[in-house]
N, C-alpha and C positions, 0 to 999 in steps of 0.2 A: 493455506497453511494448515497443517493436521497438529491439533490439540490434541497430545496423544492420552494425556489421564481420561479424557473422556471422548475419544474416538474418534472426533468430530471435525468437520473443516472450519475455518474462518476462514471469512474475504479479507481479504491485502492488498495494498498495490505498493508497490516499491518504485522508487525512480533513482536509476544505477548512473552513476556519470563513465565516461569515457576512462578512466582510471579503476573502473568497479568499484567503486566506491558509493554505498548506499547513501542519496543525499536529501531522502523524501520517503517516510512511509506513514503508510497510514492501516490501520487495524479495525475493520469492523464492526461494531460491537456487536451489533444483532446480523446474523446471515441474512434475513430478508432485508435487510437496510442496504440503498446503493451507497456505495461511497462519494466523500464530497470531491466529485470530477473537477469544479473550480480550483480547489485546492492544489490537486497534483494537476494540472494543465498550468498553475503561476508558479509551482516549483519544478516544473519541466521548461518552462520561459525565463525562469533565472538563470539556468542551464549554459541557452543558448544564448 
């Protein structure tokens, strides 16, 4: 995602349902930080 006042990217991950409907995101805080994978793999298994 592009922070546009200051240029820059952030990590994101979003988890889309079958309707496009965004039902899981999650934002970054620090670029080098990975995101919490656990997190969006039990909001991708609520899903299904």
């Amino acid at each position: 995602m592009l922070i546009p006042s200051i240029r820059l990217l952030a990590r994101a991950i979003f988890v889309v349902d079958g309707d496009d409907v965004i039902r899981y995101m999650q934002v970054v805080p620090e670029i080098a930080q990975e995101p919490d994978y656990e997190a969006v793999l039990l909001a991708v298994k609520e899903l299904i």
